[in-house]
Structures are given as C-alpha cells and as structure tokens.
Backbone bond lengths (Angstrom), bond angles and torsions (degrees), N, CA, C in turn:
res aa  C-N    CA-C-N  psi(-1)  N-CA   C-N-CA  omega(-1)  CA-C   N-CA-C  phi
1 X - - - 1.461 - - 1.530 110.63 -
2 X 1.173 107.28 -45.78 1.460 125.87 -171.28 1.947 109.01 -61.47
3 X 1.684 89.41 -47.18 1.874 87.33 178.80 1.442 108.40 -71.90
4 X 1.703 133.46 -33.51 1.123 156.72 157.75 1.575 101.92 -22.32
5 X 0.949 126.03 -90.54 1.470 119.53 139.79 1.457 143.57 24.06
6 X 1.197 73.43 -90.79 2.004 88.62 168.49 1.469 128.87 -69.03
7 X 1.558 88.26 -44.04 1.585 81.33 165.01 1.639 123.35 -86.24
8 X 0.962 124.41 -23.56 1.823 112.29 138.66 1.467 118.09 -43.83
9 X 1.213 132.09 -44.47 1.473 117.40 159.22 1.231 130.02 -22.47
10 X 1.782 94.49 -70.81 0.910 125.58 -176.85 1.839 132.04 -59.68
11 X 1.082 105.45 -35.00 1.546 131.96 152.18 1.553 102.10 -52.55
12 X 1.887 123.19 -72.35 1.664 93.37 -155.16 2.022 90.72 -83.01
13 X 1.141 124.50 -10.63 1.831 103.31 164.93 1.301 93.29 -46.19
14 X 1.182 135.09 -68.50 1.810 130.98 -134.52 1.455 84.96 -77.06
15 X 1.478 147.21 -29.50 1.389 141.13 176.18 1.511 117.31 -51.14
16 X 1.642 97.26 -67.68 1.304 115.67 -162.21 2.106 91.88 -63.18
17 X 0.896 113.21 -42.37 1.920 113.15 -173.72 1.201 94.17 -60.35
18 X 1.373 143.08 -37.79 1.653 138.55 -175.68 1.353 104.56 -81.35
19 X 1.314 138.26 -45.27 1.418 138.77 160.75 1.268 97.50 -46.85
20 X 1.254 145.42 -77.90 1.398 127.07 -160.56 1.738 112.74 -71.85
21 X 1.188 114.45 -23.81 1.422 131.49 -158.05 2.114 80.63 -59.03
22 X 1.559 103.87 -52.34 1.733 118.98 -163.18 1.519 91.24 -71.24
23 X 1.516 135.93 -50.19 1.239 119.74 -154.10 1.991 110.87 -78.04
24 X 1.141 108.65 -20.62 1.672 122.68 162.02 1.353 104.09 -58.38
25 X 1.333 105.48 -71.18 1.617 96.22 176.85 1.375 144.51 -54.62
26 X 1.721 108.17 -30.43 1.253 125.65 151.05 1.892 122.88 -41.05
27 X 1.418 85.72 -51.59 1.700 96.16 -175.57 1.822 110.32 -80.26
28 X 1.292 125.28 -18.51 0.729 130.69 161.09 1.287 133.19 -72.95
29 X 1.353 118.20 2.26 1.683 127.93 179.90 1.265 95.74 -66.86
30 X 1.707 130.03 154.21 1.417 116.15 129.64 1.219 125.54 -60.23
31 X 1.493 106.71 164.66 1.353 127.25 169.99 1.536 143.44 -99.41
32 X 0.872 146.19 106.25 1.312 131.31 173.02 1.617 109.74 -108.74
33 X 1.644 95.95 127.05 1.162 97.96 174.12 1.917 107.65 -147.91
34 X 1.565 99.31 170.97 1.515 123.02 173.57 1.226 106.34 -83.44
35 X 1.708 109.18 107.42 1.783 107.50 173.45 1.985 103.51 -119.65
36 X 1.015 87.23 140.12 1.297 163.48 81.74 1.839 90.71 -154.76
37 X 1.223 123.84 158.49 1.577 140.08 -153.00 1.378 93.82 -98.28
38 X 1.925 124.11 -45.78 1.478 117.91 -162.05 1.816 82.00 -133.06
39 X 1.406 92.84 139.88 1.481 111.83 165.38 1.107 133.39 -152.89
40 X 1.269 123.20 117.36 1.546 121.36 -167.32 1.580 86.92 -113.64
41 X 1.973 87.22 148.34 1.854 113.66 157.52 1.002 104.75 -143.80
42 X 1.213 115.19 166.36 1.354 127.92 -153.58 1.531 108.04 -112.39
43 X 1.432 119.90 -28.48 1.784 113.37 169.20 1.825 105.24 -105.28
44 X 1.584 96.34 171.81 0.912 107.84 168.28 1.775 96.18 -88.85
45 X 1.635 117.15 142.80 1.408 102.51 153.26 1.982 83.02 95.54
46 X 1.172 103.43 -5.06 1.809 100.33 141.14 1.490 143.28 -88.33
47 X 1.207 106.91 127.74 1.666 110.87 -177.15 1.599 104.62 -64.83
48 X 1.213 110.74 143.61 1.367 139.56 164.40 1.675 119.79 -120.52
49 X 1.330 115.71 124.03 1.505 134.38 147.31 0.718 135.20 -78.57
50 X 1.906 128.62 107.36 1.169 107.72 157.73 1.415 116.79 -134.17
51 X 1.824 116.03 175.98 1.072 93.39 -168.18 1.472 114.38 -119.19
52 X 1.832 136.11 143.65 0.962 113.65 159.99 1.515 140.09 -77.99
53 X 1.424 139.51 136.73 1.265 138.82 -147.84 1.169 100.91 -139.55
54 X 1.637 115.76 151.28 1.459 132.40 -171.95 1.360 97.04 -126.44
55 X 1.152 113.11 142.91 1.705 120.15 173.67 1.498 115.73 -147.92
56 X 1.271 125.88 135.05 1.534 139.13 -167.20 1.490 100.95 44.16
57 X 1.061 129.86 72.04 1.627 137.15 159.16 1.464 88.37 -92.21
58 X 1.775 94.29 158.29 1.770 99.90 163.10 1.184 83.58 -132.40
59 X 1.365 121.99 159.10 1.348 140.29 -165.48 1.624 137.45 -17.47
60 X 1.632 85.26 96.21 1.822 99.89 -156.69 1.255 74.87 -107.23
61 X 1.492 94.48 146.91 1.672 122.50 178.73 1.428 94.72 -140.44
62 X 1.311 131.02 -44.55 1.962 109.81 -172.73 2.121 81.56 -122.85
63 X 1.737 86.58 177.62 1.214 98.18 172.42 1.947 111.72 -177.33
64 X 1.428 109.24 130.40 1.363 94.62 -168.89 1.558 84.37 -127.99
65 X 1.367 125.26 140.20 1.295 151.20 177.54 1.505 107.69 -117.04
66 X 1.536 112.40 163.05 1.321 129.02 178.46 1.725 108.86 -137.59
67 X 0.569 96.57 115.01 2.372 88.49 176.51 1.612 115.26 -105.06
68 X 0.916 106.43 102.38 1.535 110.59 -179.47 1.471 135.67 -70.47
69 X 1.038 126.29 108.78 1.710 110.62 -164.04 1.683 106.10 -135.23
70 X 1.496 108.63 168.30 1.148 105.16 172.79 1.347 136.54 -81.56
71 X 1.368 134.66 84.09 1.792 118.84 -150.59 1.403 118.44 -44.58
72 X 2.043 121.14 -27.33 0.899 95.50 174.27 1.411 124.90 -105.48
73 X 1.187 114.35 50.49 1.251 111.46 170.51 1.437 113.66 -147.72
74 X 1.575 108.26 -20.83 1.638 106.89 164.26 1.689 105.79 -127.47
75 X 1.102 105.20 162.90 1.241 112.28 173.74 1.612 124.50 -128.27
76 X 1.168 130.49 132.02 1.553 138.93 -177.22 1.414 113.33 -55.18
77 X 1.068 139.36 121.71 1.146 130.79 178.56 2.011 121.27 -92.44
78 X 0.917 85.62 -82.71 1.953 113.97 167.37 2.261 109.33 -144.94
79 X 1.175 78.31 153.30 1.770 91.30 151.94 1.070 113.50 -98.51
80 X 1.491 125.42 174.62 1.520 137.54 153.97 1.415 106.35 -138.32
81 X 1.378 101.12 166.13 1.477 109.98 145.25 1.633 131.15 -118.01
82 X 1.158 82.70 114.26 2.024 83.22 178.34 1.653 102.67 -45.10
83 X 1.366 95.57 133.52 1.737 93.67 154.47 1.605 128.76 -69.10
84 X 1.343 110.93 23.39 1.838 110.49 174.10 1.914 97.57 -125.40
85 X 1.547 97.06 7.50 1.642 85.84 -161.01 1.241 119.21 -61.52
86 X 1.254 132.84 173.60 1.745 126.98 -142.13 1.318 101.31 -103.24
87 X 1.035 120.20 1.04 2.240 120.90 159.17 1.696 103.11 -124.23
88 X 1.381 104.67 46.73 1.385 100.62 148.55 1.345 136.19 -81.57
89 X 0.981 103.63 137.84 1.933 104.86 -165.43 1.348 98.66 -73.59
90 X 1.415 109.05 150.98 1.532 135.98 -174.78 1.098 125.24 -111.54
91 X 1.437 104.18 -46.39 1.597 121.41 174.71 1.425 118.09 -97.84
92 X 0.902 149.34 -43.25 1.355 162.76 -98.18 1.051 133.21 177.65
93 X 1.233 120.19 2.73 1.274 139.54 -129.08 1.752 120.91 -33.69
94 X 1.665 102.85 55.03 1.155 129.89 173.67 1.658 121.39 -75.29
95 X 1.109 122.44 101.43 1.673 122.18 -177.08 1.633 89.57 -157.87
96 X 0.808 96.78 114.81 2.081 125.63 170.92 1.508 93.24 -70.54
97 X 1.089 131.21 138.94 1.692 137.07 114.61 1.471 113.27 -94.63
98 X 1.411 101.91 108.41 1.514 131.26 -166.78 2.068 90.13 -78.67
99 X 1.393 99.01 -45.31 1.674 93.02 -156.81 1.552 93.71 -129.76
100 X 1.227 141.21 156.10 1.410 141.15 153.16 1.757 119.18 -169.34
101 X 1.441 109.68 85.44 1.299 117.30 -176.68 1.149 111.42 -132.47
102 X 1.654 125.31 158.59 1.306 109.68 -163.93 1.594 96.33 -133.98
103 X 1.231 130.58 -0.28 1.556 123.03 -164.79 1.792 104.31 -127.53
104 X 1.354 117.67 35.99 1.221 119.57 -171.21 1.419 109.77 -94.09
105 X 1.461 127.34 135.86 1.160 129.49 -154.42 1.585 108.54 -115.89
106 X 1.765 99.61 133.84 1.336 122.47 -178.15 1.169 124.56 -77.93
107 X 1.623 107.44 -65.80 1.619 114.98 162.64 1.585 103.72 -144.81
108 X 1.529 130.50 -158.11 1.537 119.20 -179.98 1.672 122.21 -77.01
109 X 1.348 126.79 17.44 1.227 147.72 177.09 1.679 128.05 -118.49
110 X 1.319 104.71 -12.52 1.470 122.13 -134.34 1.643 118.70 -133.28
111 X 1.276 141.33 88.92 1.413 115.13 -174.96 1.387 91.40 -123.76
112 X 1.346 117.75 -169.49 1.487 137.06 163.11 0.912 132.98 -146.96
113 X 1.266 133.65 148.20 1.431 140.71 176.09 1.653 107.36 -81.30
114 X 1.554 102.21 117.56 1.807 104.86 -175.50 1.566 104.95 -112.17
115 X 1.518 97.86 116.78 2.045 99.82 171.38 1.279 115.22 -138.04
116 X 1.146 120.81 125.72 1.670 128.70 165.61 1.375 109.30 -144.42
117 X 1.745 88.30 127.71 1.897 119.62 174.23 1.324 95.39 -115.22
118 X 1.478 109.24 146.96 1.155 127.82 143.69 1.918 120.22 -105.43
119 X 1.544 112.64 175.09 1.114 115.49 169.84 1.655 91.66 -110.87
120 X 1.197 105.30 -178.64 1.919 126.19 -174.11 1.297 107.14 -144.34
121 X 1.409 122.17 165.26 1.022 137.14 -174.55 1.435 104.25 -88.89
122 X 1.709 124.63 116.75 1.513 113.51 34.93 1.692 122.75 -107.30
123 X 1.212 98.07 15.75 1.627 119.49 175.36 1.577 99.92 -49.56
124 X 1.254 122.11 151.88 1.304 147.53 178.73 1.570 114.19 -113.62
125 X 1.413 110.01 138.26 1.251 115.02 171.66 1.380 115.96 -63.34
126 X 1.527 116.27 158.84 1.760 122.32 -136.42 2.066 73.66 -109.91
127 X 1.412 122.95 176.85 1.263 135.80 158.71 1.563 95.21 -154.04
128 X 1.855 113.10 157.90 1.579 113.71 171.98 1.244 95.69 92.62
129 X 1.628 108.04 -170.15 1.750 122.62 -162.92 1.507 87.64 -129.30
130 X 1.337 87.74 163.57 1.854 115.82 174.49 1.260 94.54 164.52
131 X 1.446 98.94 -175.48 1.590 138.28 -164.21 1.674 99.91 -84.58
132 X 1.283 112.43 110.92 1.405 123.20 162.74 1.918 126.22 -58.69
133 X 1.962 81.18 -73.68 1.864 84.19 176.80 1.563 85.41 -146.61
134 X 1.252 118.67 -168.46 1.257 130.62 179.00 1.627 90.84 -151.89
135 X 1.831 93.60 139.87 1.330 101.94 179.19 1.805 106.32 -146.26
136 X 1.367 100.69 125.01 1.242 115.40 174.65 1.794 145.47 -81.82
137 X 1.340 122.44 112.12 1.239 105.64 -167.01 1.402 125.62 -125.18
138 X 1.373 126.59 -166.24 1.312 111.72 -157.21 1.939 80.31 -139.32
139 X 1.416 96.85 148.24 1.503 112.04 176.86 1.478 109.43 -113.90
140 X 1.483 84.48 117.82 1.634 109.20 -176.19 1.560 117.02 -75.45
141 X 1.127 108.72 -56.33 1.817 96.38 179.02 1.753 104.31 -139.46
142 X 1.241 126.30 173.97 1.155 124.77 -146.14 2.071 85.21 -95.55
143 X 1.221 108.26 175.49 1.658 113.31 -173.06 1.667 114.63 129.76
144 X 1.821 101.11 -146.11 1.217 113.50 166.90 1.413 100.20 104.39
145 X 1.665 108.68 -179.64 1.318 127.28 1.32 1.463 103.52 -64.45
146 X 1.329 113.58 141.07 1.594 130.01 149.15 1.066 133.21 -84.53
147 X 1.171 151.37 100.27 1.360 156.42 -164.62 1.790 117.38 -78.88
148 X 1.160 88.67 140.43 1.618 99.23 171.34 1.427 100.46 -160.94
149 X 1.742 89.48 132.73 2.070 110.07 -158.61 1.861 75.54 -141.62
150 X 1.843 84.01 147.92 1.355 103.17 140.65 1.241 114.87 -96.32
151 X 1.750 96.38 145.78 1.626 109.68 170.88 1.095 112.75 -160.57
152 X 1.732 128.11 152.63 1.645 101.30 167.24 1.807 105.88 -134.48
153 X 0.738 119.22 114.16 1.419 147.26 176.66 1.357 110.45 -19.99
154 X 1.164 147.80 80.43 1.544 143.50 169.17 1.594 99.90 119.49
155 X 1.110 116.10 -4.39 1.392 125.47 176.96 1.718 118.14 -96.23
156 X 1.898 113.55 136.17 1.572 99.37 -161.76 1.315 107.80 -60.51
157 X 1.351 123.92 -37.25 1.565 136.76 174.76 1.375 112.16 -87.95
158 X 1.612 108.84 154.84 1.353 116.87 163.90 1.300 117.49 -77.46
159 X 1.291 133.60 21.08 1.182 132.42 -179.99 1.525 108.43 -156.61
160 X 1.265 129.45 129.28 1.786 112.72 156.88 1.566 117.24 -121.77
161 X 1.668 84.00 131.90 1.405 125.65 179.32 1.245 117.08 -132.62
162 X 1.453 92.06 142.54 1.937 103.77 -153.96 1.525 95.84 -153.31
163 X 1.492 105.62 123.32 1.243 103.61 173.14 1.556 119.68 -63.19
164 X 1.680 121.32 -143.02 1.151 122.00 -170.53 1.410 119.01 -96.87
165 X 1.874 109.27 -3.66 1.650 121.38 159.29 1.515 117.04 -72.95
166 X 1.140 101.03 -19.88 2.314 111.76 -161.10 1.535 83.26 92.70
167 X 1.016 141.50 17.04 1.546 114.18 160.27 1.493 126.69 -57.93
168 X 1.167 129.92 107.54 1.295 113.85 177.80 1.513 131.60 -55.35
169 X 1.174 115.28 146.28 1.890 107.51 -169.07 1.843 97.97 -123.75
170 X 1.263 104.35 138.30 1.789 106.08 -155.57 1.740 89.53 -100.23
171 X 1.451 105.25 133.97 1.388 107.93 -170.58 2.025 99.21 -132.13
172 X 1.174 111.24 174.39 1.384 98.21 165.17 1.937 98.45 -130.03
173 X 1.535 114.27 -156.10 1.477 103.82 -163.76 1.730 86.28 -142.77
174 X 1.214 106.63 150.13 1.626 113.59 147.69 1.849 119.38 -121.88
175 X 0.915 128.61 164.54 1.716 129.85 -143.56 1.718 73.50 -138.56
176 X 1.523 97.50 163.47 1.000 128.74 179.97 1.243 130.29 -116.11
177 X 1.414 167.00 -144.51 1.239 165.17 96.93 1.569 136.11 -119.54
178 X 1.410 125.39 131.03 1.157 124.00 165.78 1.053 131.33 -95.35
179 X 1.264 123.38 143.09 2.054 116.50 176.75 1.786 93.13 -140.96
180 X 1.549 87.77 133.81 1.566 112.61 177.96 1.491 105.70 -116.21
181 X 1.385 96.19 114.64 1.370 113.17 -154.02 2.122 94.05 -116.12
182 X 1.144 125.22 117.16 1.527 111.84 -175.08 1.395 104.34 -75.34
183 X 1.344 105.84 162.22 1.534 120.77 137.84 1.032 145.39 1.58
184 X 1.245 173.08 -13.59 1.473 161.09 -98.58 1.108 106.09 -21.69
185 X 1.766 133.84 105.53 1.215 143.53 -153.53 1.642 97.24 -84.26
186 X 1.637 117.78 121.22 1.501 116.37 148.51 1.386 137.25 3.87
187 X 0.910 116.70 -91.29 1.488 130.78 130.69 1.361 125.83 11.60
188 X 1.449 100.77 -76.49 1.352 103.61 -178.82 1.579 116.71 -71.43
189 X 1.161 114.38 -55.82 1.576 122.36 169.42 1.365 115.01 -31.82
190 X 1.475 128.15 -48.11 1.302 149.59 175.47 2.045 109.12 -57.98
191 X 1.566 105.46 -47.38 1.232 112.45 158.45 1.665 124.26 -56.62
192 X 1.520 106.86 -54.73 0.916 80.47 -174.95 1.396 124.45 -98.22
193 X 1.469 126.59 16.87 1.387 136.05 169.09 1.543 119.59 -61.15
194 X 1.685 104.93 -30.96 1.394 141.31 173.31 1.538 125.08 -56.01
195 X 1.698 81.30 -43.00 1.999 92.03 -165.27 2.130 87.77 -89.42
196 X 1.320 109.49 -37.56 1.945 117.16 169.40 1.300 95.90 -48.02
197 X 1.170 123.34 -72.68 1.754 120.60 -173.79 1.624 102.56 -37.47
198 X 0.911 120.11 -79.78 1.704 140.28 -150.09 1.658 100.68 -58.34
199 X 1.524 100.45 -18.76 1.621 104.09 -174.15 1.580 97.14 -81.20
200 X 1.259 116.22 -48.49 1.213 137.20 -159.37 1.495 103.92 -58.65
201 X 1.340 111.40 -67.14 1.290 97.61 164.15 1.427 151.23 -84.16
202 X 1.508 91.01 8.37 2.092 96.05 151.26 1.141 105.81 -60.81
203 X 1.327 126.25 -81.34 1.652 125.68 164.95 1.242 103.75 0.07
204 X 1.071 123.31 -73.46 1.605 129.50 -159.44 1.131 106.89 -51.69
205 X 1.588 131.53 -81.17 1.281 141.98 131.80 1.814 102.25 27.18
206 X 1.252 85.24 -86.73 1.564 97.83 -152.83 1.661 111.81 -65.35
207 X 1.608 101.44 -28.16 1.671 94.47 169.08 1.526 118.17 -74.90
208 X 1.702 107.89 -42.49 1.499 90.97 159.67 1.593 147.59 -67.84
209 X 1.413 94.70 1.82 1.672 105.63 167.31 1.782 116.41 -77.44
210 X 1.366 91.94 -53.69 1.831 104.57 165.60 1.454 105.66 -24.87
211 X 1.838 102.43 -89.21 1.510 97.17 178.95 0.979 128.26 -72.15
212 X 1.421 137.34 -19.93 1.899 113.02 152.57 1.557 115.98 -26.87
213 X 1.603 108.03 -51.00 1.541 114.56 -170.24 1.710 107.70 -61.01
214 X 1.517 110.63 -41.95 1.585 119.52 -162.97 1.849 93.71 -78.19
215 X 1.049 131.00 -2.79 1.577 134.43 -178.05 1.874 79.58 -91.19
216 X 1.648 106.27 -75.69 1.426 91.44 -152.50 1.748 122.76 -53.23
217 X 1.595 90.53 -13.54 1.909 81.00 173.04 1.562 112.27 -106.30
C-alpha cells in the first residue's frame, strides 16, 4: 500500500515538473506582435500606424514577417524603419532588406505586407524586445474591428527568425485590431438638436398650462 503510494507521488511530481517544465517554455517563446492591439479613427481615408514588435528573442540576426490585412477595408501603405529599431547595425552599419512590399496578394479579400532584413558580419545577433518595422495604413470604409496578424502560411511559426547559424527560433504572434468609428454626422446633430428643442417646449407648454389652471382655481 505504502509503495502504492509513493509511486503515485511520484507519478503526479513527474506531472506537475512537465506542466511547468511546458508553461516556462511556452512563456519563453518570442513574440511578434501588432502594437498598439485596439485602435480607433474616426474617418474613412485616415492613416494608421502601427508597429511590429519582437519580445524575448535570443539572438535574432535575420527575420522575415508577413502582415495580413483586409484589402477591402484597410489598405498598406509603406514600411519604415525607426532609427532605434531592434537590428540596428552598430558596427557596420550592415542590415540587408532582403524583401519589403506591402500590397501582395493572398486571396480576393486578403493581401500582406512582406519584409525581411538581415544583419551581416560584423554585426551581432540582437537578444530582448523592440520595434521591428513600422507599417502604415489607410482606412478604407467605416466598421470593424478589422484585424491585422502576423502569420506565414506553410510555415511552423507565424514568423521566421533565425539566429546567426539559419537556426530557426520558434516564436508565436499577437494580431491587432482596427475600428472606424465616423464622425457625428451633420445631419444628425441638427436632428437631434430639433427633437431637444420640440421637447423643451412641450414642457414649456405644459407647465404653463398647469399654472394658468392653478390661477383659475
């Protein structure tokens, strides 16, 4: 009974160390994600920024991304690179952009923004988070939320990153959203300033009917 026991002990120890053994490693992936996560504008035919970001990488030296969006409802503008971005060259000021397009098409709904830099030798592989690229867009019709995720299609990760061997480094992604929210339409304001008036003076109306009545008695 007694060894019966122990080795049931012994079983959920070896459980609970594999449950945590996965959730370290989980949290330890890098990240790539769409920041800021929620964004509202208010016209159609407004630019939007956002940025892509890397977090807990260990020594990324190349990296090729994909950004997925809806063509008809957002549109790709350009990339950039911040001058602090997180494979800025140090030495050499060696960093390739191998790929950088923004209107490449997925299916009839669907395009993406395609970018990959590397660094060169004598540049050093990057560790930690920062700002990848920044990519700007334009809002097509009013709604949402609209989404825009990295991902790359046939690939184990939504992102590839490879240190300074081509080793691949396994990351996961977070997506972002837009909502195009209008104006307070002319119109409407004008309506309803109209239906406030018209209220206002029933009230009016009606309190001076009261006391007309409270005079005649």
């Amino acid at each position: 009974m007694k060894k019966t026991q122990a080795l049931g002990m012994i079983l959920l120890l070896a459980f609970s160390f594999c449950v945590s053994l996965r959730r370290v490693e989980a949290n330890s992936l890098a990240t790539v994600s769409v920041l800021p996560s929620e964004i509202t504008v208010q016209n159609v035919g407004e630019r939007v920024s956002v940025n892509i970001t890397i977090a807990n990488v260990v020594n990324l030296s190349a990296y090729e991304i994909k950004i997925f969006y809806n063509s008809t409802q957002l549109d790709a503008l350009w990339t950039s690179l911040p001058s602090n971005h997180f494979l800025e060259p140090l030495v050499g000021e060696i960093f390739y952009i191998v790929e950088n397009t923004t209107d490449n098409v997925y299916n009839g709904t669907h395009k993406f923004v395609w970018f990959a830099g590397t660094l060169a030798p004598p540049e050093n592989a990057r560790s930690g988070s920062g700002i990848l690229i920044q990519v700007v867009l334009n809002a097509l019709t009013v709604g949402g939320p609209y989404p825009i995720a990295v991902d790359y299609p046939g690939n184990p990760y939504p992102a590839k990153l490879s240190d300074s061997l081509g080793t691949s480094i396994p990351c996961t992604s977070t997506p972002a959203q837009i909502t195009v929210m209008p104006e307070f339409p002319t119109i409407i304001f004008i309506i309803v300033l109209m239906a406030v008036t018209l209220i206002a003076a029933t009230f009016r109306k009606t309190a001076l009917r009261k006391q007309r009545n409270s005079f005649i008695l």
